[in-house]
C-alpha positions in Angstrom: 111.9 102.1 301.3 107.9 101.7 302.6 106.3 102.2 299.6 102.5 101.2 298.6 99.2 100.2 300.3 98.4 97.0 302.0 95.5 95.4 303.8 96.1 92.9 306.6 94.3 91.3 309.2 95.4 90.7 312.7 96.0 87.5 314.2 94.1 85.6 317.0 97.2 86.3 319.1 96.7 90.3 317.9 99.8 90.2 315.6 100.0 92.2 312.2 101.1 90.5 309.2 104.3 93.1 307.8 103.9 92.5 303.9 107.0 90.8 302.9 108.2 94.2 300.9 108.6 95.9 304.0 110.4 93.4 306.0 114.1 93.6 304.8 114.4 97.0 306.6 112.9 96.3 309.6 115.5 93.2 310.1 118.0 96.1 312.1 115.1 96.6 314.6 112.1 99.0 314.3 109.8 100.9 317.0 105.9 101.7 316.5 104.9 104.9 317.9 101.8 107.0 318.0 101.5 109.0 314.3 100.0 112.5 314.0 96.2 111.3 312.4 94.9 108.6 314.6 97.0 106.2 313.2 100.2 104.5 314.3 103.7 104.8 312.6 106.4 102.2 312.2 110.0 103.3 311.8 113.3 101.4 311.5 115.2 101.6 313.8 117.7 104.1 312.0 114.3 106.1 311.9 113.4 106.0 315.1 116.8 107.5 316.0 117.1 110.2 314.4 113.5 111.4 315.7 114.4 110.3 318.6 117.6 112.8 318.6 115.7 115.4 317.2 113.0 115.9 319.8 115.9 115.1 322.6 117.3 118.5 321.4 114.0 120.4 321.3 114.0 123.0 324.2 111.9 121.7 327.4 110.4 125.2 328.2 108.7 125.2 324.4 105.1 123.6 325.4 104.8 122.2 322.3 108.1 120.6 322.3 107.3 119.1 325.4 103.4 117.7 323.8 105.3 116.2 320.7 107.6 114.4 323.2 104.8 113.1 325.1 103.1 112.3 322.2 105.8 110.0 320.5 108.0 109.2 322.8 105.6 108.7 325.8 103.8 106.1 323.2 107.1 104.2 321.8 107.5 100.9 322.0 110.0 98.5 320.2 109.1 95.6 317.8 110.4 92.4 317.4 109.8 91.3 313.6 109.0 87.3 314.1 109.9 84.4 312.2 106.8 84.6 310.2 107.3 88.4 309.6 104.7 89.1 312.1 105.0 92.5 314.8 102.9 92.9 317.8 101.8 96.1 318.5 100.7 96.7 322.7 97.3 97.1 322.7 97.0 100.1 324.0 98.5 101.8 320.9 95.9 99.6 318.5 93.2 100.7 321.1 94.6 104.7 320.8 93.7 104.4 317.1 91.3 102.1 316.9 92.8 99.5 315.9 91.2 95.9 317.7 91.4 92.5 316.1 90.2 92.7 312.4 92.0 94.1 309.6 94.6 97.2 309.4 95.5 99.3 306.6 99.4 99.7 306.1 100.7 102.8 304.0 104.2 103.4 303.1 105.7 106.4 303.7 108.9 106.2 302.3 111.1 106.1 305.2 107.9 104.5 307.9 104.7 103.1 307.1 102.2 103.7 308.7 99.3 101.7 310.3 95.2 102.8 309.7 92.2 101.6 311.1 90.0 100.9 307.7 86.7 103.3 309.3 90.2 106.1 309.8 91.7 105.3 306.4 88.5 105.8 304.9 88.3 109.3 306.2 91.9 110.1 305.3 91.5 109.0 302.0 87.9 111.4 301.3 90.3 114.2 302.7 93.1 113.2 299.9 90.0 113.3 297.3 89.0 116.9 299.1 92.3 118.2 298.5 92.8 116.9 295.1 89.5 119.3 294.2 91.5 121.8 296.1 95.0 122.2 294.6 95.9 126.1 296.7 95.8 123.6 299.4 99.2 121.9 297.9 100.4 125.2 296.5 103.2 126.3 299.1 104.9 123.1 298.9 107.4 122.1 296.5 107.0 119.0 294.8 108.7 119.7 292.3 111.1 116.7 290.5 113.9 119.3 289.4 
């Protein structure tokens, strides 16, 4: 489970640091592909799969099936976890997001994490603060622990 917030900084050979936490799942194999918010999502490869399945059953004639295809499958590409727990992400998904050599903002989303810039993190969190003034925003979801 991806849990938790993490800052790490890339390498001179553009390789992210995975914090040690997240690494046990990603032994089985994992995929980075474009996420929904200007940011990039890593998924096991169980994950990765089952997206994967879903959008191969999506009907082709639906134009938005087809953009989400585009959109996460047309931007997938494997990672190899390294010895070091290091991933390299191609660099034209950390240039999509924004991501170049300097630091990168990892959030755990449960089943993924997902990778920030820190300038895009910085706007997504003043839009969690927004909402949080804002609870109707929340209100047709159930969050609810019974």
């Amino acid at each position: 489970m991806f849990l938790g917030k993490f800052v790490h900084s890339f390498d001179d050979r553009s390789r992210l640091t995975v914090p040690s936490k997240y690494r046990e799942p990603l032994a089985g194999g994992a995929y980075v592909v474009q996420g929904l918010d200007k940011n990039l999502w890593v998924l096991t490869a169980e994950a990765f799969n089952t997206i994967y399945q879903r959008l191969m059953a999506m009907n082709l004639m639906d134009p938005a099936a087809r953009s989400l295809r585009r959109l996460i499958l047309g931007n997938a590409s494997p990672l190899e976890l390294d010895g070091a727990g290091r991933i390299l992400i191609p660099q034209v998904l950390r240039e999509t997001v924004g991501l170049e050599q300097g630091e990168a903002v990892l959030i755990g989303q449960g089943d993924y994490f997902e990778v920030w810039s820190p300038e895009n993190w910085k706007e997504q969190e003043t839009q969690n603060q927004a909402a949080a003034e804002h609870p109707d925003r929340y209100a047709t979801l159930n969050l609810s622990t019974r």
